[in-house]
C-alpha positions, 0 to 999 in steps of 0.5 A: 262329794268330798267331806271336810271337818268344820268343827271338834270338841275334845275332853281331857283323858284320864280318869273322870269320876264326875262324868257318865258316858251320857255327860261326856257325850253332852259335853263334846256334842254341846261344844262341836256344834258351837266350834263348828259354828252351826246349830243342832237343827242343821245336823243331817246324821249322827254317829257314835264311836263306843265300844263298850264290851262290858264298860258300860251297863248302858250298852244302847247308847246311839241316843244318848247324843240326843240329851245334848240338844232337842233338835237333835230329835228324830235325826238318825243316829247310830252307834258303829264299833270295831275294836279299837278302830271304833273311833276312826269306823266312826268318822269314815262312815260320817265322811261315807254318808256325805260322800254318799250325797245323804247328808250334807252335815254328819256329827261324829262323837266318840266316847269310853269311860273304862276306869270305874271298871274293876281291874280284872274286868278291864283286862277281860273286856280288852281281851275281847278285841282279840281272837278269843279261840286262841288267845282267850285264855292268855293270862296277861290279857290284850298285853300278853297278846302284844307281848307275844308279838314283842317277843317274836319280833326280838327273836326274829330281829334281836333285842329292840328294848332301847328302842321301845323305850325310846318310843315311850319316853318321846311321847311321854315328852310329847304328852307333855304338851298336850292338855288333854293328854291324861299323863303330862310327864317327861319320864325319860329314856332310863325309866322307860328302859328300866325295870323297876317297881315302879316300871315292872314287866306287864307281859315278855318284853313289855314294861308299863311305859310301853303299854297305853293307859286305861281312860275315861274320855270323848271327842266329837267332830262336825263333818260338811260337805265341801261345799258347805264347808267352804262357807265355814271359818276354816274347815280340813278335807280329807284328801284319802281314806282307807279301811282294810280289814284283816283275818282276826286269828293271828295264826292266819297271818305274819303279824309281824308284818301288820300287812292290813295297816300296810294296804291301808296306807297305800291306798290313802295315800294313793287316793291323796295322789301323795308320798310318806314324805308329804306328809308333815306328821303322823298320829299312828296307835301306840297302844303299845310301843311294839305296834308303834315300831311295826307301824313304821316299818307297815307305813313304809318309813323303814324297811321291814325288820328296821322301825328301830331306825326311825325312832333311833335316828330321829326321824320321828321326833317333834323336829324329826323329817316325819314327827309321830305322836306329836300329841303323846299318842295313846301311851300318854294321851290316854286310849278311851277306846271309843274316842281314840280314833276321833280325837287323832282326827280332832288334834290333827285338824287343830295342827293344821289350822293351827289351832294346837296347844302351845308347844304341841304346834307344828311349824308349817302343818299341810298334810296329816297322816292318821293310822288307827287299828282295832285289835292286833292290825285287824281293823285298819283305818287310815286318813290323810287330812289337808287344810282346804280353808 
């Protein structure tokens, strides 16, 4: 029993002062359940993507979703967390539930609020997505970690700043576009490759338009059964899935390579019986601009070593052969850590029904590819997702 998406819901990112964890939640279950068409009553099984480590004083937070609707009462939910794969740990397991035969309606939520943490705090609770044995006592926090892996990469490969930003400035530009997106300015190549005062290095090679932003934010999705969902106004399938998790020490592994996020796409896209170039984009996790380019190369865009190519001779612009980060990614969308994996599900659904923002649009969207990780490539989810009415 395959599993569609019949509804979504998705908050603007960035810094939201007025809301609470328990709001935004509300607020994108309230308006999931009207998109989709149905009433709470209906709902079958909740899940919540929330990572928290310390963002929230709330740490008990599955039922929260319950605040949005009486009916909602005595449903079972529960709350899932895998680092920065929060948000994607929560949908397969919604898809795995209909699958399963156990529900036949699955409300999926994801939820961060992260900016009324102090900065000092923030850079500790991210750095609690990575192997603490060895890179607990890194002083520049989760971007130092991918700031040692920029480095390596540029000594075993030369110097990709032009590269890097190159990847920047496209999703910025793409960002533009997107009206959730919590940074809505073309920046440009020569201040995304420039240091400056207002673009300093943050950690090796890594500047601050190479680093993802710090967000409040949520996004939810309804999932049905196919056959359920065939009675919908219009519902997405998920024609492959895959999750593959990878030893947390980097010190057990080439992370160059990213061979989790690699095994991951082979395998969705083997059980969607498709190629890479079916696919008519990709909204992969840019948490920083280094992971986008060893995405290209683990999703086999490029062969290892080259990802510079793809960014360099446009393949993965918005009119490029395989468009990448359409809605600004992580880098100018935001990354509310627990929503980030539902709402590359939500804003991939709307580009194939047709639903996207003015200007964020795709011509002709048949097959969406999602790639979202939690930690350094250690938890790796990937869907592939099609129009099935």
């Amino acid at each position: 029993m395959c599993a569609a998406i019949i509804g979504w819901a998705h908050t603007p990112f960035g810094k939201q002062d007025a809301e609470t964890i328990e709001s935004l939640i509300v607020r994108v279950t309230t308006d999931a359940l009207v998109d989709a068409g149905i009433t709470a009553d209906q709902v079958d099984e909740i899940v919540l993507g929330h990572y928290n480590a310390g963002f929230s004083a709330q740490d008990f937070t599955a039922s929260l979703v319950l605040q949005a609707d009486p009916a909602l009462r005595f449903k079972p939910a529960t709350r899932v967390e895998n680092a920065c794969g929060t948000g994607s740990a929560a949908v397969h397991q919604g898809a795995r539930a209909i699958r399963a035969g156990d529900a036949k309606i699955v409300l999926v939520v994801g939820v961060e609020q992260m900016t009324k943490t102090p900065s000092a705090e923030i850079g500790k609770f991210l750095l609690k997505a990575s192997y603490l044995a060895e890179d607990g006592e890194n002083p520049n926090g989760f971007a130092g970690v991918f700031g040692q892996i920029a480095a390596s990469y540029f000594q075993r490969h030369g110097d990709q700043s032009d590269a890097l930003a190159m990847i920047a400035a496209k999703n910025h530009k793409n960002g533009v576009d997107n009206p959730y997106a919590q940074m809505r300015k073309d920046l440009g190549f020569s201040f995304c490759r420039e240091e400056s005062e207002k673009n300093p290095y943050v950690a090796g090679p890594l500047k601050r338009t190479d680093c993802s932003l710090v967000s409040d934010g949520a996004a939810a999705l309804v999932l049905a059964d196919e056959e359920t969902a065939m009675t919908m106004r219009r519902a997405v399938g998920f024609r492959g899935m895959a999750h593959v998790q990878e030893f947390l020490p980097m010190s057990k592994r080439d992370i160059l390579k990213f061979e989790g996020c690699a095994l991951a796409w082979k395998q969705a896209l083997a059980k969607a019986g498709v190629t890479l170039d079916d696919l008519s984009f990709v909204e992969t996790h840019d948490c920083f601009t280094i992971a986008e380019l060893l995405e290209y190369e683990a999703m086999g865009l490029t062969r290892e070593g080259d990802g510079a190519r793809a960014i360099k001779e446009g393949w993965t612009l918005k009119d490029g052969k395989l468009p990448v980060n359409v809605s600004g990614g992580l880098k100018a969308k935001g990354h509310p850590i627990g929503a980030t994996g539902v709402s590359m599900h939500v804003l991939s659904a709307m580009q194939l029904v047709g639903e996207a923002p003015e200007g964020m649009q795709l011509r002709d969207a048949r097959l969406g590819g999602i790639f979202n990780m939690g930690g350094a490539a250690v938890a790796n989810y990937v869907s592939v997702l099609e129009r099935i009415r």
